[in-house]
C-alpha positions in Angstrom: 0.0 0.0 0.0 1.3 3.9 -0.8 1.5 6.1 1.9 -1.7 7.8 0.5 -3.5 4.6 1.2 -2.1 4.2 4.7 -3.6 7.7 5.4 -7.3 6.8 4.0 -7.4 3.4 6.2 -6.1 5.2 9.0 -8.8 7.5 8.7 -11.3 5.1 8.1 -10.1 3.0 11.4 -9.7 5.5 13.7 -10.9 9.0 12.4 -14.5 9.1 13.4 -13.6 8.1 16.8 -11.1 11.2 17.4 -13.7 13.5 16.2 -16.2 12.4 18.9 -13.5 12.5 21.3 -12.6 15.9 20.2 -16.2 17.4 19.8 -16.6 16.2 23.4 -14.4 18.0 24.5 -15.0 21.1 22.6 -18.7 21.0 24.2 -17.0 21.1 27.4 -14.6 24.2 26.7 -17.4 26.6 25.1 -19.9 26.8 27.5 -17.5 26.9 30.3 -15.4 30.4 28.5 -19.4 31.6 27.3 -18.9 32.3 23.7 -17.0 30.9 20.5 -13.5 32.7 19.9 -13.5 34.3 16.7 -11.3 33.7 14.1 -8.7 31.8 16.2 -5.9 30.0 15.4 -5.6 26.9 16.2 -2.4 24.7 16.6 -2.8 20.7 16.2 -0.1 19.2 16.7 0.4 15.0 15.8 -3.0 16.7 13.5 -3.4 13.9 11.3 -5.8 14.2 8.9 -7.7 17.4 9.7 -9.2 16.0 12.8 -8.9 18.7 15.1 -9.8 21.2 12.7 -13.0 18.5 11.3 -14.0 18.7 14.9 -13.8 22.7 15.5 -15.6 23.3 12.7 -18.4 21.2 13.5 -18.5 22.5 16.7 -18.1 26.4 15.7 -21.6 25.7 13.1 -22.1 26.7 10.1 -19.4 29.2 9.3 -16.4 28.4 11.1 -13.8 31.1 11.1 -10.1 30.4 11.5 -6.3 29.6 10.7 -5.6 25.9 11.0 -1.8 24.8 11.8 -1.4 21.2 11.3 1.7 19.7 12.8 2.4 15.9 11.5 5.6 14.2 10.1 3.9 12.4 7.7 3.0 13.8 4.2 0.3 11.6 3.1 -1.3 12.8 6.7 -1.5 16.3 5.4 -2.1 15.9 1.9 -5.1 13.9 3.1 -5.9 16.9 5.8 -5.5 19.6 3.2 -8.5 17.4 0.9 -10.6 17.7 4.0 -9.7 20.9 4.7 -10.9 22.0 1.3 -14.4 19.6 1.2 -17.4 20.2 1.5 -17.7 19.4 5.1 -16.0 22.0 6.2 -18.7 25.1 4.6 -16.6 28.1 6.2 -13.4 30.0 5.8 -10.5 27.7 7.2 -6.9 28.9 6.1 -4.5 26.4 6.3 -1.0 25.9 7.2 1.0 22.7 7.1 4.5 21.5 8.5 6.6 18.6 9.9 7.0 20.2 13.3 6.3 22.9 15.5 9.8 24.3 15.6 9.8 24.1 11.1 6.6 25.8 10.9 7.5 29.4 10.2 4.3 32.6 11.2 4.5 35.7 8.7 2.3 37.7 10.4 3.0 40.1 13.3 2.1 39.6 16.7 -1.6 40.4 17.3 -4.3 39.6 20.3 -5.9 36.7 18.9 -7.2 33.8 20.8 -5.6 30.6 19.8 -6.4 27.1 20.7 -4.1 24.1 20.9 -4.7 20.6 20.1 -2.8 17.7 21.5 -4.7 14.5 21.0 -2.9 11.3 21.8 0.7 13.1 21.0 1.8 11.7 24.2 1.3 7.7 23.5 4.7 8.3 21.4 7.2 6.3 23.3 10.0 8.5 21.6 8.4 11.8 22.5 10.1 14.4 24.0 8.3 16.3 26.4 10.0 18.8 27.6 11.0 20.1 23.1 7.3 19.9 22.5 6.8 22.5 25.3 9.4 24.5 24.5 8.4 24.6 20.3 5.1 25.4 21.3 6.2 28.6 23.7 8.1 29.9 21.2 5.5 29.4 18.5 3.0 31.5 20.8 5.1 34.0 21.5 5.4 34.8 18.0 1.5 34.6 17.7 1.3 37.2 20.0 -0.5 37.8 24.0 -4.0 36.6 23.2 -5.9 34.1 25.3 -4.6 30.2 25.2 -6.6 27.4 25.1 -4.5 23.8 25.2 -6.9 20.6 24.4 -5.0 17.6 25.8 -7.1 14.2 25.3 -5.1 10.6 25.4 -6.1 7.3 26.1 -6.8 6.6 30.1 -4.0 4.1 29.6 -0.7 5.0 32.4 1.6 4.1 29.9 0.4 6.6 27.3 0.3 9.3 29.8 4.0 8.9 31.6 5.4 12.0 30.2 2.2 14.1 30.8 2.9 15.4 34.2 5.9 16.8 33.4 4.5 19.0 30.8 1.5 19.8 32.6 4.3 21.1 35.3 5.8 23.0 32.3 2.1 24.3 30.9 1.3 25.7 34.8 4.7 27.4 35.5 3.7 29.2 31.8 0.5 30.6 33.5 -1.8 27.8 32.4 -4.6 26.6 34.4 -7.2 24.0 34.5 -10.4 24.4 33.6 -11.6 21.1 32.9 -10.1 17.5 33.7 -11.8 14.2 33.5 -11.4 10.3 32.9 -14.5 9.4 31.6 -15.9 8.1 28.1 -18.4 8.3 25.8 -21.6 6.9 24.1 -20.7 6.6 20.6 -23.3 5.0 17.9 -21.5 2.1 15.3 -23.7 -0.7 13.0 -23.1 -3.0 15.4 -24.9 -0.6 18.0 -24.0 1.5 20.9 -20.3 1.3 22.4 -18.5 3.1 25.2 -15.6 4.7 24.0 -13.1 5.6 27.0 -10.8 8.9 26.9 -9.0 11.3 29.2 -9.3 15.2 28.5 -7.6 18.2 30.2 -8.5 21.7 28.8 -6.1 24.2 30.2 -6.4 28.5 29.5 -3.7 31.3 29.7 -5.8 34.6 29.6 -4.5 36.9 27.6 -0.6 38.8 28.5 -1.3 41.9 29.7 1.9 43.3 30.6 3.9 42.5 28.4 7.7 41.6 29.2 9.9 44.3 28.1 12.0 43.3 25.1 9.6 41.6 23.6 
């Protein structure tokens, strides 16, 4: 099988299930901040195909508004995103960015106020992950954004294993002035031919309001 076809059975196995994971956890981030950001940006990194920014737009309605950075290593991943991206289930105006990593992807335009929202779903069941550059990539790709509000998604599996390096980046994400909002071990009712299953997930949704004073020499 080419690379292309790897991408289309890994959507077909596990795509749908990400996006109800995701969507889940979007319903819990909304209502708790009281409105929809507009035009955001939004950072997902190990993105995929599309699949956080399938499950933003679904959850934004009809005219979703935003710029979509989708971090993944593999190019069939983001050809396949980009074919999303540009389909007709996503009815709104998405502009989107593509790259191999955090630290490659370049921003062109200059710091500004808006929101952004970051999407790591089940980055951290890489054994070979490191931590501690993910964090740092990430801070210096927001910096560069600007001092608007940050939202981080984190969802993984409830599995200890896939979660051993999370603590140590949540240590990293609170000493940056995130905080909590929402943390759970839980699952979810999702519908298949077969019938109704339980699908199990963990989610932490962390915010960093927006920097105020800013840091001189900035």
């Amino acid at each position: 099988m080419s690379p292309d076809d790897l991408a289309l059975l890994y959507a077909y196995l596990n795509q749908k299930g990400h996006l109800e994971e995701l969507i889940a956890a979007f319903g819990q981030l909304f209502p708790r901040s009281g409105a929809t950001p507009q035009n955001p940006i939004v950072v997902d990194i190990g993105c995929g195909p599309f699949t956080g920014g399938l499950a933003l737009a679904a959850t934004l309605g009809h005219d979703p508004y935003f710029d979509y950075i989708g971090i993944d290593h593999a190019d069939s991943m983001r050809r396949l995103g980009e074919r999303l991206a540009r389909s007709n289930l996503v009815p709104g105006r998405v502009t989107t960015h593509w790259a191999t990593s955090v630290n490659a992807f370049q921003w062109q335009d200059p710091p500004r106020w808006r929101d952004v929202i970051v999407i790591i779903s089940y980055l951290f069941a890489s054994p070979t992950l490191d931590a501690e550059a993910v964090f740092k990539d990430l801070d210096r790709l927001l910096r560069k954004f600007g001092h608007g509000a940050v939202t981080l998604l984190y969802t993984n599996s409830t599995g200890e294993e896939a979660n051993r390096q999370y603590p140590g980046f949540r240590q990293r994400l609170e000493e940056a002035g995130f905080r909590v909002h929402a943390e759970d071990q839980g699952k979810i009712i999702i519908e298949r031919r077969d019938g109704l299953k339980e699908r199990k997930l963990c989610y932490v949704l962390f915010r960093r309001p927006p920097q105020w004073i800013l840091q001189l020499g900035e």
